[in-house]
DRENDOVO-102132 format. One record per residue (C-alpha): residue number from 1; residue in three letters; chain; x negated, y, z negated. Coordinates in Angstrom, 3 decimals, padded with zeros to 6 digits, always signed. Layout:
(rec NUM ALA A (X Y Z)) ...
REM end
This chain:
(rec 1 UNK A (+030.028 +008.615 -008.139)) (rec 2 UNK A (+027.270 +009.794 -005.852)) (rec 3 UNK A (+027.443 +006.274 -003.820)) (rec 4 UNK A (+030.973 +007.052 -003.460)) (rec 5 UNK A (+030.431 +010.551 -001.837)) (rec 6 UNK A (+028.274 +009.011 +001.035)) (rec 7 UNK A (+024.562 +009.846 -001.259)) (rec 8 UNK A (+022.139 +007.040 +001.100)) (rec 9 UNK A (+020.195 +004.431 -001.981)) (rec 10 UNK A (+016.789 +006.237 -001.253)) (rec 11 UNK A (+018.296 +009.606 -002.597)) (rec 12 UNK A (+020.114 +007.597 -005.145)) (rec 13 UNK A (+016.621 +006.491 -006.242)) (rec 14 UNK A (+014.738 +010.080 -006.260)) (rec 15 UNK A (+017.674 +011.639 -008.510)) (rec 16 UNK A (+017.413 +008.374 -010.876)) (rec 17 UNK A (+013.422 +008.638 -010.754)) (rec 18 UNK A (+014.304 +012.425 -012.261)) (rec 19 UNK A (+015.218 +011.205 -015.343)) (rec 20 UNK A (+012.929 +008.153 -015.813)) (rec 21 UNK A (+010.667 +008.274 -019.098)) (rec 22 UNK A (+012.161 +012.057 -019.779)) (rec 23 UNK A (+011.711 +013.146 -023.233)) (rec 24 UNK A (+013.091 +016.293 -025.281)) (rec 25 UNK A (+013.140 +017.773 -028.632)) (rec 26 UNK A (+015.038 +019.868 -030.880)) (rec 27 UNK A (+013.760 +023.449 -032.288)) (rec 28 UNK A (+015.149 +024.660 -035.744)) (rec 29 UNK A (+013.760 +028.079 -036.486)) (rec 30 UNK A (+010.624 +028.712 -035.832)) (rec 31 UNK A (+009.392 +024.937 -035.718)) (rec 32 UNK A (+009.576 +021.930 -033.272)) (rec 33 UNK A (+010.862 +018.322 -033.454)) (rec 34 UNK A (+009.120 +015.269 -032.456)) (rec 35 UNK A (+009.864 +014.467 -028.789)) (rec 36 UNK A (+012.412 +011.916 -028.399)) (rec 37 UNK A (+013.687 +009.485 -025.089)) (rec 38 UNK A (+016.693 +011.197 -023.449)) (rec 39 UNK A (+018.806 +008.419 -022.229)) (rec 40 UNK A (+022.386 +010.066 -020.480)) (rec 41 UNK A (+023.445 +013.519 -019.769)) (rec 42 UNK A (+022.007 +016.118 -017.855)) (rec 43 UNK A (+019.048 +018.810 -019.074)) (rec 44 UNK A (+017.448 +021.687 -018.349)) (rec 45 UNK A (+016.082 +021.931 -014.735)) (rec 46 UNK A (+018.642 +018.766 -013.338)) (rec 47 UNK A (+019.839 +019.093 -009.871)) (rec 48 UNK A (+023.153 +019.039 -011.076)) (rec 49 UNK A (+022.987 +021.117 -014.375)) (rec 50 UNK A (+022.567 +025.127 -013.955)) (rec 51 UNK A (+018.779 +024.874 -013.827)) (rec 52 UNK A (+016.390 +025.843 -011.260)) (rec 53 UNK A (+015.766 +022.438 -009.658)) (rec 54 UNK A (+016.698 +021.880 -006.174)) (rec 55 UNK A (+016.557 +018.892 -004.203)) (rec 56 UNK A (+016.940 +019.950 -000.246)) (rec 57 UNK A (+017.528 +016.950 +002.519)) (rec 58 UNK A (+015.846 +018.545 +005.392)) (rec 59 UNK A (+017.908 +016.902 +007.993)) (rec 60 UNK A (+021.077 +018.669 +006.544)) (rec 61 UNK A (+019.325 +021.967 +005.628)) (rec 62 UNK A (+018.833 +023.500 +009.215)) (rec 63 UNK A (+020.761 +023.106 +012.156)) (rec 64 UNK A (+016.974 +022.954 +014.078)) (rec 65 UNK A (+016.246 +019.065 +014.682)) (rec 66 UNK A (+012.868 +020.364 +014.393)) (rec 67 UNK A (+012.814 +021.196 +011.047)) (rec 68 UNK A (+011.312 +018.595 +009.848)) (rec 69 UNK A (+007.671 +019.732 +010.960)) (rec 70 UNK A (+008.276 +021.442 +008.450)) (rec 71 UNK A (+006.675 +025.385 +010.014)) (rec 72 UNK A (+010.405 +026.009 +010.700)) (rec 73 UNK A (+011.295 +025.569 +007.677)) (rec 74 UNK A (+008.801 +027.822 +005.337)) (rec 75 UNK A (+010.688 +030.983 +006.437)) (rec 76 UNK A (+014.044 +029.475 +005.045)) (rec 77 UNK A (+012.830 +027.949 +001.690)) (rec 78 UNK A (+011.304 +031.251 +001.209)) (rec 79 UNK A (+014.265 +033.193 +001.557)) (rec 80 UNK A (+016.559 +031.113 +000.197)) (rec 81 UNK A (+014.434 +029.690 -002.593)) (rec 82 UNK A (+012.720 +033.209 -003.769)) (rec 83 UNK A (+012.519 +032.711 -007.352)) (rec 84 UNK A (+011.360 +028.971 -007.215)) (rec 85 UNK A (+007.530 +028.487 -008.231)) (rec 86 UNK A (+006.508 +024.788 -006.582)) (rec 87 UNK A (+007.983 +023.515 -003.632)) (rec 88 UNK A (+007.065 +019.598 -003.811)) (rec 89 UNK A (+007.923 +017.358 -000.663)) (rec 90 UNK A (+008.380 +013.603 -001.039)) (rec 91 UNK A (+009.523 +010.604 +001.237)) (rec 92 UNK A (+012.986 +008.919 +000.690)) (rec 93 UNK A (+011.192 +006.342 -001.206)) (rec 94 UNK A (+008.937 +008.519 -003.422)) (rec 95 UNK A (+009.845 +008.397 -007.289)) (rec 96 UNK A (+008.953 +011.519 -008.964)) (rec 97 UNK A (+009.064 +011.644 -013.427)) (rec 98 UNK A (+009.739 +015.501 -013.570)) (rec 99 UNK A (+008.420 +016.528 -016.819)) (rec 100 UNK A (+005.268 +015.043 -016.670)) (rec 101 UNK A (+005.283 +016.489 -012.914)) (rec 102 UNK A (+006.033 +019.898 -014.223)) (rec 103 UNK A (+003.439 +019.586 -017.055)) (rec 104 UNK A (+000.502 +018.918 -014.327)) (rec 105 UNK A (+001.731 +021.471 -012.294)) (rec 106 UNK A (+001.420 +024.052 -015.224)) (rec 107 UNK A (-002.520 +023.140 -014.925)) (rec 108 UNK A (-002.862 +025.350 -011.910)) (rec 109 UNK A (-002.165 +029.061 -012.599)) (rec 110 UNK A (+000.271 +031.176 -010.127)) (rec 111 UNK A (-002.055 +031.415 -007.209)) (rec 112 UNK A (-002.190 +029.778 -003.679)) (rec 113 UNK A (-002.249 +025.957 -004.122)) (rec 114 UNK A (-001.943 +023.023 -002.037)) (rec 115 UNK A (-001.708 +020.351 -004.015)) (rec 116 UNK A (-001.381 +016.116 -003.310)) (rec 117 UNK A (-003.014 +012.617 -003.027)) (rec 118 UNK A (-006.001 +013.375 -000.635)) (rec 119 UNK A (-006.972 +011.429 +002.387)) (rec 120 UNK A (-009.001 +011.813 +004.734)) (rec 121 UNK A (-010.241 +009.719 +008.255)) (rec 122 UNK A (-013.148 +007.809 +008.049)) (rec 123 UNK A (-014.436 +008.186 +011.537)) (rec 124 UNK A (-012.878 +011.034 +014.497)) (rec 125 UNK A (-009.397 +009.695 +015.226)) (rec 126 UNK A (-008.214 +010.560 +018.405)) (rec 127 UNK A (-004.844 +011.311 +016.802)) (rec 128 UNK A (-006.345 +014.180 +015.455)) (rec 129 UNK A (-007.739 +015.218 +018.350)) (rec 130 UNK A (-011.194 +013.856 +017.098)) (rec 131 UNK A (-011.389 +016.476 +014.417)) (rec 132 UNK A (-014.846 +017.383 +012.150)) (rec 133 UNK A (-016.006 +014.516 +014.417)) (rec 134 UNK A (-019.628 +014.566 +013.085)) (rec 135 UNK A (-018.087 +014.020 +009.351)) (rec 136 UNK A (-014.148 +013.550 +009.226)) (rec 137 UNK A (-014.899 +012.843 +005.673)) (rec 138 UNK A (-015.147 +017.122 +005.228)) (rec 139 UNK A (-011.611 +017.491 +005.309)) (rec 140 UNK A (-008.303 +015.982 +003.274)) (rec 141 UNK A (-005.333 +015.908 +004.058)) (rec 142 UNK A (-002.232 +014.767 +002.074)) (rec 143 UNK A (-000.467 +011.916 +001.465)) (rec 144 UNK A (+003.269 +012.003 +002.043)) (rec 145 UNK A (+004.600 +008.998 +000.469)) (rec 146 UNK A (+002.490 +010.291 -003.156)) (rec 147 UNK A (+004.155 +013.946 -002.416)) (rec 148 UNK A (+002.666 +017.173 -001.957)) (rec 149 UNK A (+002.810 +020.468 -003.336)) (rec 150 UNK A (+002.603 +024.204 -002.223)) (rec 151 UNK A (+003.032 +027.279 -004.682)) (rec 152 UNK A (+005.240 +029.867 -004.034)) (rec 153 UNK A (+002.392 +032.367 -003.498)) (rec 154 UNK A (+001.245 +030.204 -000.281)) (rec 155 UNK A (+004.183 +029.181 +000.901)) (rec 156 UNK A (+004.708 +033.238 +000.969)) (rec 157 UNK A (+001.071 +034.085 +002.584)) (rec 158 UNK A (+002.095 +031.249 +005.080)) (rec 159 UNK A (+005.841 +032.355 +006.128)) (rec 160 UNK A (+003.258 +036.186 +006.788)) (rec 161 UNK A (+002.020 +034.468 +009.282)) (rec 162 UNK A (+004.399 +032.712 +010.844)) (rec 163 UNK A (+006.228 +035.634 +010.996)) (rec 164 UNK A (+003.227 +037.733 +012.540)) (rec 165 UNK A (+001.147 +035.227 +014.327)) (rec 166 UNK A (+001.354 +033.732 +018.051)) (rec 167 UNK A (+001.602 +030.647 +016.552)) (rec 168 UNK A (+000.547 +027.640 +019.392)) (rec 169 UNK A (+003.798 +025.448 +020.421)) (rec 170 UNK A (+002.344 +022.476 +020.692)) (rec 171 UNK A (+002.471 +018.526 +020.126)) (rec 172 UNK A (+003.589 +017.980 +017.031)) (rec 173 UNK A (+001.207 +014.087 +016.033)) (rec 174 UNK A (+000.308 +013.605 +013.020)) (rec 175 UNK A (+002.139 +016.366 +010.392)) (rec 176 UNK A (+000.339 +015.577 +007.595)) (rec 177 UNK A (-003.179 +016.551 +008.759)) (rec 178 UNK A (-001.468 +019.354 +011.159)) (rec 179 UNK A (-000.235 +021.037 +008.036)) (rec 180 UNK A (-003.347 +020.650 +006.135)) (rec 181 UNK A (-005.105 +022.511 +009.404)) (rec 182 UNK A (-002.203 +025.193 +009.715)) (rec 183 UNK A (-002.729 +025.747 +005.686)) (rec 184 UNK A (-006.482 +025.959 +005.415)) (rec 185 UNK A (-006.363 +027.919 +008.814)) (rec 186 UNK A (-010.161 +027.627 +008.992)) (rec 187 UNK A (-011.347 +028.391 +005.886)) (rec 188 UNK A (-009.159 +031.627 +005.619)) (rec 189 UNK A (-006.547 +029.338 +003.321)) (rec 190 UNK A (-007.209 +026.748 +000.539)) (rec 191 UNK A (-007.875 +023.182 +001.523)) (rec 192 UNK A (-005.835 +020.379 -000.360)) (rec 193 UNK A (-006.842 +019.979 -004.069)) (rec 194 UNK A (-006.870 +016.106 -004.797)) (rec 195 UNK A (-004.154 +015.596 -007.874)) (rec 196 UNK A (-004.530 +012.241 -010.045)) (rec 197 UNK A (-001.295 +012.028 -010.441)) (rec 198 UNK A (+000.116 +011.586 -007.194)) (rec 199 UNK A (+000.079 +008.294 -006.536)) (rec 200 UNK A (+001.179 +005.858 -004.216)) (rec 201 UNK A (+001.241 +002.777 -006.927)) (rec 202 UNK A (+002.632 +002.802 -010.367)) (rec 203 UNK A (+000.193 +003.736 -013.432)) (rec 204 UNK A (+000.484 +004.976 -016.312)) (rec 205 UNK A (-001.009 +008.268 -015.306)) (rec 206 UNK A (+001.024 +008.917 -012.680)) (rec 207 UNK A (+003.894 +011.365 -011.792)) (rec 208 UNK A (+005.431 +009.919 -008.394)) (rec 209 UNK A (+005.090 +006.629 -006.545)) (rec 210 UNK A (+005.853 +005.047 -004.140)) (rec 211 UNK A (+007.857 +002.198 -002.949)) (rec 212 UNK A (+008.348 +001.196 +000.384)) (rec 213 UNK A (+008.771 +001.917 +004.007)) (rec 214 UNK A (+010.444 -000.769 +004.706)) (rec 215 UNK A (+013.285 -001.134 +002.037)) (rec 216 UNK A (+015.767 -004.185 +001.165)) (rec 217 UNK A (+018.999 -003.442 +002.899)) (rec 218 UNK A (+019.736 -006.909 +003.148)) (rec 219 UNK A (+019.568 -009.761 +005.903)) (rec 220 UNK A (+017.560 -009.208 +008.954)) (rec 221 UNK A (+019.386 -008.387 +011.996)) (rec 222 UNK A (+019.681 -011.806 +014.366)) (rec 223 UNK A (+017.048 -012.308 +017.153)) (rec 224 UNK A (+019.884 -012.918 +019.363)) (rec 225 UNK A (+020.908 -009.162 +018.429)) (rec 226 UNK A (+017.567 -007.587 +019.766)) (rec 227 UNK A (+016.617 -007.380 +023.480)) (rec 228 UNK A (+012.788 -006.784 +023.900)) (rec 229 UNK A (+011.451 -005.143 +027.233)) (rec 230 UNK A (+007.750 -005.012 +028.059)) (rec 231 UNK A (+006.623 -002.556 +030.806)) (rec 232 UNK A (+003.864 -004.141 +032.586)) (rec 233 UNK A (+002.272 -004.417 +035.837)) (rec 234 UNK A (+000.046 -006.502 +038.192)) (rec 235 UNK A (-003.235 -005.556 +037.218)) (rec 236 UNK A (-002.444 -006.186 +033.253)) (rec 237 UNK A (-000.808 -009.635 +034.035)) (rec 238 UNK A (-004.507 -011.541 +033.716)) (rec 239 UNK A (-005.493 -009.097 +030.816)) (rec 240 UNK A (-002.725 -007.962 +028.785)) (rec 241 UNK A (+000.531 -010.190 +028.818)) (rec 242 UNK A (-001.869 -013.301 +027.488)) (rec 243 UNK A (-002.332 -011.532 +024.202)) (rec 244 UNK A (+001.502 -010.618 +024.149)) (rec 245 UNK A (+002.209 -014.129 +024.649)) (rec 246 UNK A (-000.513 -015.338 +022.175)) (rec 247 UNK A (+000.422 -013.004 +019.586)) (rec 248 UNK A (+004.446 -012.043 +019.162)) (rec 249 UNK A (+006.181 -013.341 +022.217)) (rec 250 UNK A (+007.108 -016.096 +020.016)) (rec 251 UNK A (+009.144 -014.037 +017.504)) (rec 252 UNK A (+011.711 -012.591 +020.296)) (rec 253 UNK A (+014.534 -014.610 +021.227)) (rec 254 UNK A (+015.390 -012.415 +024.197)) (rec 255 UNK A (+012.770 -010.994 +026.161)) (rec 256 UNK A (+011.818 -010.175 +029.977)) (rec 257 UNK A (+008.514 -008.218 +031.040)) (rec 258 UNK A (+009.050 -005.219 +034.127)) (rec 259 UNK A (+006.409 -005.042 +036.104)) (rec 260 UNK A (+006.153 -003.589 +039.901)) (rec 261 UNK A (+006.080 -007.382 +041.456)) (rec 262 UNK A (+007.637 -010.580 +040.584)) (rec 263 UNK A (+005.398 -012.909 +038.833)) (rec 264 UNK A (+007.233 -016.561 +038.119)) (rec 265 UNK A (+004.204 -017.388 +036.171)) (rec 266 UNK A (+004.748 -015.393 +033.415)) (rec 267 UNK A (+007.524 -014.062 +034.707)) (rec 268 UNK A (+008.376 -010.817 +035.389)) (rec 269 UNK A (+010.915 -008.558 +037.233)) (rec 270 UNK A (+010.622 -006.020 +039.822)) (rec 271 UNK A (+013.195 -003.483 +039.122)) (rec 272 UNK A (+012.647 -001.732 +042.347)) (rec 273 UNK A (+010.670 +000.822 +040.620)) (rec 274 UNK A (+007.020 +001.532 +042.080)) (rec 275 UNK A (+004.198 +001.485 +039.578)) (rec 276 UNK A (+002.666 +004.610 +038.587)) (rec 277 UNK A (-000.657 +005.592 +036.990)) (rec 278 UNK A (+000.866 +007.462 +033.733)) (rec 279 UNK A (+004.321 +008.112 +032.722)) (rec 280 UNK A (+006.401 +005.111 +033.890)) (rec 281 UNK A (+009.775 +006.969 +033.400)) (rec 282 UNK A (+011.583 +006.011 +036.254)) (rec 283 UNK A (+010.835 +002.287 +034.727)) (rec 284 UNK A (+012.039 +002.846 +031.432)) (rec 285 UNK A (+015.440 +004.425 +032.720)) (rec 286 UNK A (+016.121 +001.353 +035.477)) (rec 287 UNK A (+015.317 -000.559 +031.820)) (rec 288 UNK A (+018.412 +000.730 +030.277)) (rec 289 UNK A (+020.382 +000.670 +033.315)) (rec 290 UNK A (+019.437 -003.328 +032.977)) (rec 291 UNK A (+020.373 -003.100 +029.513)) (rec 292 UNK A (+023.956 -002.449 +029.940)) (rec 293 UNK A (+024.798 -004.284 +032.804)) (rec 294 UNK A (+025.727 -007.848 +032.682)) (rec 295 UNK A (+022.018 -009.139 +034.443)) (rec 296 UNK A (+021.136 -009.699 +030.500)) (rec 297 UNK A (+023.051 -010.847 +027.187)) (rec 298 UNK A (+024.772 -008.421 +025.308)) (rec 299 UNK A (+022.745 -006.894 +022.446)) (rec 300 UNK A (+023.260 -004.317 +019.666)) (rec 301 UNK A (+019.523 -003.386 +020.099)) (rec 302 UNK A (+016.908 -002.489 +022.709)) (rec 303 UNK A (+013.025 -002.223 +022.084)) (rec 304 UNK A (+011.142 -001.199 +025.306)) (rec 305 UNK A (+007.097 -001.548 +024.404)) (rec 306 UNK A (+004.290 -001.227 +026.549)) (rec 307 UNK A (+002.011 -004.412 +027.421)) (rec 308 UNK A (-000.057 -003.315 +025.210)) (rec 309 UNK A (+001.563 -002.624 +021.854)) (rec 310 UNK A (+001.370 -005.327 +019.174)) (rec 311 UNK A (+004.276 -005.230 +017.072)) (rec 312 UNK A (+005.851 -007.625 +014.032)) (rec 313 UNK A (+009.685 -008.324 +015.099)) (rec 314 UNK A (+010.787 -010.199 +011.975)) (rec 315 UNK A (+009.863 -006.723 +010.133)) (rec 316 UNK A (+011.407 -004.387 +012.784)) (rec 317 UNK A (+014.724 -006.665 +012.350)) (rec 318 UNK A (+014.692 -006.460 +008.436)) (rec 319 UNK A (+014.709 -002.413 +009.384)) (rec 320 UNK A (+016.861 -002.522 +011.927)) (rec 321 UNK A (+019.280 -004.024 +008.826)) (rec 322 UNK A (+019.128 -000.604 +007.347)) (rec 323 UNK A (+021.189 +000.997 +010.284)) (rec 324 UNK A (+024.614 +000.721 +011.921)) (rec 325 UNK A (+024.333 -000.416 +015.990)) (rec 326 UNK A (+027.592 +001.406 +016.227)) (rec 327 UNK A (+026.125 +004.630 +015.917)) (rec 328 UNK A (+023.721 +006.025 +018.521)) (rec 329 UNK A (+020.629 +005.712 +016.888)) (rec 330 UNK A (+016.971 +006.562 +017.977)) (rec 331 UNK A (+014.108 +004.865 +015.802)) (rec 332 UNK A (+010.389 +004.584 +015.629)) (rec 333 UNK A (+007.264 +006.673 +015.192)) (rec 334 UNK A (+008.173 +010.635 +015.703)) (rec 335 UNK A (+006.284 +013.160 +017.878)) (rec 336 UNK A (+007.370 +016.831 +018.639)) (rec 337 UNK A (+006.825 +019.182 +021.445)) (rec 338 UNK A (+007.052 +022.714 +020.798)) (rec 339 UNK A (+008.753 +022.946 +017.729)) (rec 340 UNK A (+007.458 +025.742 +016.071)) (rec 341 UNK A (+009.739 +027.587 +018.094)) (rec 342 UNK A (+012.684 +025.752 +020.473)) (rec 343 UNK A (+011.070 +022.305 +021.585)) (rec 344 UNK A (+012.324 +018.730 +020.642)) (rec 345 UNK A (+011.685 +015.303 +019.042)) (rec 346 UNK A (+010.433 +012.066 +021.221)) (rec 347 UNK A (+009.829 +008.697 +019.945)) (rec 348 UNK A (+006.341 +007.702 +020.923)) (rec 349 UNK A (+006.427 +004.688 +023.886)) (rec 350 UNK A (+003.500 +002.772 +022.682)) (rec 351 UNK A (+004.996 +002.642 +018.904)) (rec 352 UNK A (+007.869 +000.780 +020.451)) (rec 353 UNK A (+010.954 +002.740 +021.264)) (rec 354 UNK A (+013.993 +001.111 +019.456)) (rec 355 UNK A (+017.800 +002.231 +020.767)) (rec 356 UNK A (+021.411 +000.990 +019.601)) (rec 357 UNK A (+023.344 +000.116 +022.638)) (rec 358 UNK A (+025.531 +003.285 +021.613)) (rec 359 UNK A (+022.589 +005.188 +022.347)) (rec 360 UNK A (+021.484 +003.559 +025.321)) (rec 361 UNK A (+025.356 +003.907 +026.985)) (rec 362 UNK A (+025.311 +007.482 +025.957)) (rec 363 UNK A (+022.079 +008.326 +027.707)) (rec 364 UNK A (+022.735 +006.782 +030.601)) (rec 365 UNK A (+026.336 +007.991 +031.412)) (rec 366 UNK A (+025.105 +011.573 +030.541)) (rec 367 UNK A (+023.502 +011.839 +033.681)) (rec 368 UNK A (+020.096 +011.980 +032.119)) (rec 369 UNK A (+017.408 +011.627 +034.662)) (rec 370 UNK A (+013.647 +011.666 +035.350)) (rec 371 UNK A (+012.342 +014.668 +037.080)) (rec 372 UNK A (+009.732 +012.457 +038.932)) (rec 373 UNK A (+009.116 +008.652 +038.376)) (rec 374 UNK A (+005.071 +009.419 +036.800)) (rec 375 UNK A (+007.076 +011.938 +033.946)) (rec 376 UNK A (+006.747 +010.882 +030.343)) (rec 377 UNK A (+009.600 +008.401 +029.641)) (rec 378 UNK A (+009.219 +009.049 +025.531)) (rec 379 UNK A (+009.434 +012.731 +026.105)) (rec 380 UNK A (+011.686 +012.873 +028.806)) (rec 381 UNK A (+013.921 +010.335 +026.389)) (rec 382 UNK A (+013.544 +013.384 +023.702)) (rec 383 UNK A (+014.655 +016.038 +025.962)) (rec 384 UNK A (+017.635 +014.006 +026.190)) (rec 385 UNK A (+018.449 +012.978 +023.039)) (rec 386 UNK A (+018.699 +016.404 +022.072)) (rec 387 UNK A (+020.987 +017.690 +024.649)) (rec 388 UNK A (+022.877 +014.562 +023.432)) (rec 389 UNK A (+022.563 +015.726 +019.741)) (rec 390 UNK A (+020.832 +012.326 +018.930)) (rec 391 UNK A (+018.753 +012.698 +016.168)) (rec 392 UNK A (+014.990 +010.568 +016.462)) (rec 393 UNK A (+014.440 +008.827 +013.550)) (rec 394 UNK A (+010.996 +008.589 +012.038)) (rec 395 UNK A (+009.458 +005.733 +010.383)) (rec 396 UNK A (+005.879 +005.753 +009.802)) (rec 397 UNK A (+005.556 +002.297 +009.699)) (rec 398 UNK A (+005.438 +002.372 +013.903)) (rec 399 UNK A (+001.905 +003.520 +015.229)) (rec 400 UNK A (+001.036 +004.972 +018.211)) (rec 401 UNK A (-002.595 +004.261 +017.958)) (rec 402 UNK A (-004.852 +001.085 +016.275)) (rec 403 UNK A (-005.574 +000.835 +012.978)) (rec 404 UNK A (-008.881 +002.402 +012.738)) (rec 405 UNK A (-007.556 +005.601 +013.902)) (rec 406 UNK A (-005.887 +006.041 +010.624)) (rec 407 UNK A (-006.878 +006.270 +006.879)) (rec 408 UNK A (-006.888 +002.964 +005.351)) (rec 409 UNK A (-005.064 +004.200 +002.246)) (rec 410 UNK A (-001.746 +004.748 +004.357)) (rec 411 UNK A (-002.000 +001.081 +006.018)) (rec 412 UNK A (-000.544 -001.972 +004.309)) (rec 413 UNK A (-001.023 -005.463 +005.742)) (rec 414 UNK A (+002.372 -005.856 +004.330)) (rec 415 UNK A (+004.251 -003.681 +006.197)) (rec 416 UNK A (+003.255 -002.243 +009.459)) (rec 417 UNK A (+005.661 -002.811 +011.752)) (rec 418 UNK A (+003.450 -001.947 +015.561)) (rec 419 UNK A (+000.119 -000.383 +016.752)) (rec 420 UNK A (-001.149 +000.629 +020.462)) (rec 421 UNK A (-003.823 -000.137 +022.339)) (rec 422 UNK A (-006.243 -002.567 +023.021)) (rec 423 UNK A (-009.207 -000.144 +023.350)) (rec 424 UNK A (-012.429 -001.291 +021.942)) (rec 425 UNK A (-010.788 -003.928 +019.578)) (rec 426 UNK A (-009.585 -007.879 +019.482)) (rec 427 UNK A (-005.983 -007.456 +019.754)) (rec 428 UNK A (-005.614 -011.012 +018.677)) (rec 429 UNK A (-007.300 -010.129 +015.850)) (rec 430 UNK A (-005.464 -007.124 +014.990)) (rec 431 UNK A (-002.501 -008.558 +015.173)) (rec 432 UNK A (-003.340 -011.610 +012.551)) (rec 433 UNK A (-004.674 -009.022 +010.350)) (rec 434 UNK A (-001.972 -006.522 +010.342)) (rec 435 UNK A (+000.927 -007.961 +011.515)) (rec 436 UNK A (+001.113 -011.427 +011.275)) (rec 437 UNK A (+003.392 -012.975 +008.272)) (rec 438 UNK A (+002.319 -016.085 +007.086)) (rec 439 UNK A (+004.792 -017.078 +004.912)) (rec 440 UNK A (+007.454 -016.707 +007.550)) (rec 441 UNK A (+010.700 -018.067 +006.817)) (rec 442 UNK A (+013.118 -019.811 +009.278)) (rec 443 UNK A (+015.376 -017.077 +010.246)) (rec 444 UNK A (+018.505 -016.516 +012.928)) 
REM end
């Protein structure tokens, strides 16, 4: 019935996971039953019973875009949720058991908690601004795909301050250790209390887990069905197209590199567009221009990357799977300017930048423009998706930096789908290690 009504599988799951190894009993007089599996129907506290469990998609719960960084959307829970204890947030993917959940929460008394699977960097990551750089150790932050928890009595200090505070509009990066800085709000608030039972992998123990960022929605969209554009230019051509062509050239069926001279070599185009230090936004928009005209086959899907992202196509295209290319989509790793108050979503360029051809067509007869050639193409792409009303979709599985700059419990050899930057690393390397699949299969 829920399929029917338009409920995506990942939702589908998280209800399901609700009622997973739930047990109940029955009490006559003044004594208890033995518990006892409950198989069908609904009990006390489900979503769809008159209990006090609510499940909230955040993307539907706020006109803002921006809600999900989640500051936005403290005030609202708290006035719309007021009598509500725990507020637990999860990934599409998490699977949550809710009586043993509730039963762990009950271990914590009705004070300010922030509760979750605790990580923390191992050396200072520039993506957190090279934070507790003598010992990044010091300080946890939680995991999202094992869930985390705030009590009501926090979530109510914290909507205090919003409310009273100049909060800083900033860059929204990484929201997970952002949060975990907001909350603690040094050493005024509580840091993040590690939890057993979040987990990321099943065990017996647990009370969510995790699945996968990369679900099975079926056959991987066809190479001929993805055009791949690499900004470049003259002075990388020696130093960084070698390791794109060494590493995951090989995996693109359709592919041309931009650069600000015509190479024949390797090759490259000139699109008329003069190199600049930092930015490169007048490049990216002659890109889609290119795109749509009929100078290149006709795909459902464009990926613009920089020369120096390394990225795994044959996983992007089983993800790719998961959406329709005739709706304007925006995917890849999520960033936010100013969102605390009015700002908007960008996909990150050195992620990879992944557009339907609905969404290319609609940027580009909208008039959307570059305010000077050097301006940042990602955020300048945000500024107009949002006019357009285009949401960015996140997937964490895109990375804006290299490996080392994040925990090793959130990487998976198994499914990363890019990282950026060649600093102080073997690319080549990198690549084999983290993005490379060996057991490969012929595909289209």
């Amino acid at each position: 019935m829920l399929w029917e009504y338009g409920v995506r599988v990942p939702l589908l799951r998280a209800v399901r996971s609700l009622h997973d190894r739930s047990r109940s009993c029955v009490r006559i007089a003044n004594s208890k039953s033995d518990l006892f599996p409950v198989h069908v129907g609904l009990r006390q506290g489900c979503p769809f019973s008159s209990g006090p469990l609510h499940i909230i998609l955040l993307h539907e719960f706020s006109d803002y875009e921006g809600v999900w960084s989640i500051l936005p959307a403290l005030p609202l829970f708290s006035a719309s949720f007021s009598s509500v204890s725990w507020f637990l947030f999860i990934e599409e993917e998490t699977q949550v058991s809710l009586n043993p959940l509730l039963t762990v929460l009950k271990r914590y008394p009705a004070t300010e908690w922030f509760l979750g699977r605790r990580l923390h960097d191992s050396e200072a990551s520039i993506i957190h601004h090279y934070a507790f750089a003598e010992d990044p150790s010091v300080f946890g932050y939680p995991d999202p795909a094992a869930g985390w928890a705030l009590s009501s009595a926090l979530i109510h200090r914290l909507v205090e301050r919003i409310h009273h505070e100049h909060l800083k509009s900033d860059f929204t990066i990484d929201l997970k250790h952002e949060i975990a800085l907001f909350i603690w709000n040094e050493g005024k608030g509580p840091k993040l209390t590690p939890v057993p039972e979040f987990c990321r992998d099943a065990k017996e123990h647990c009370v969510t887990t995790f699945t996968s960022y990369l679900p099975n929605c079926g056959p991987p969209v066809s190479k001929k069905d993805l055009f791949v554009a690499v900004k470049t230019w003259q002075k990388f051509h020696s130093e960084r197209v070698p390791v794109v062509k060494k590493t995951w050239e090989k995996d693109a069926e359709l592919l041309e590199f931009y650069s600000d001279i015509s190479d024949e070599t390797i090759p490259t185009i000139n699109l008329g567009v003069p190199n600049t230090v930092r930015g490169h936004c007048g490049k990216t928009f002659a890109i889609m221009k290119r795109f749509l005209s009929d100078a290149v086959p006709k795909t459902d899907w464009l990926l613009i990357v920089d020369d120096d992202t390394l990225i795994s196509l044959p996983r992007l295209r089983r993800l790719l799977t998961c959406y329709d290319p005739q709706d304007a989509v925006s995917l890849g790793e999520r960033y936010g300017y100013g969102l605390v108050q009015s700002g908007y979503s960008y996909p990150t360029g050195g992620a990879g930048m992944v557009l339907s051809r609905v969404a290319v067509s609609e940027i580009v007869s909208s008039g959307c423009s570059c305010y000077t050639l050097d301006a940042p193409d990602d955020m300048e792409l945000g500024m107009c998706l949002k006019t357009l009303g285009i949401p960015v979709t996140h997937n964490p599985l895109f990375h804006q930096a290299r490996p080392d700059d994040y925990a090793k419990a959130l990487l998976s050899s198994k499914e990363a789908i890019s990282f950026h930057k060649h600093w102080n690393i073997d690319p080549v390397a990198v690549y084999n290690h983290w993005l490379r699949d060996t057991n490969q299969r012929d595909e289209l």
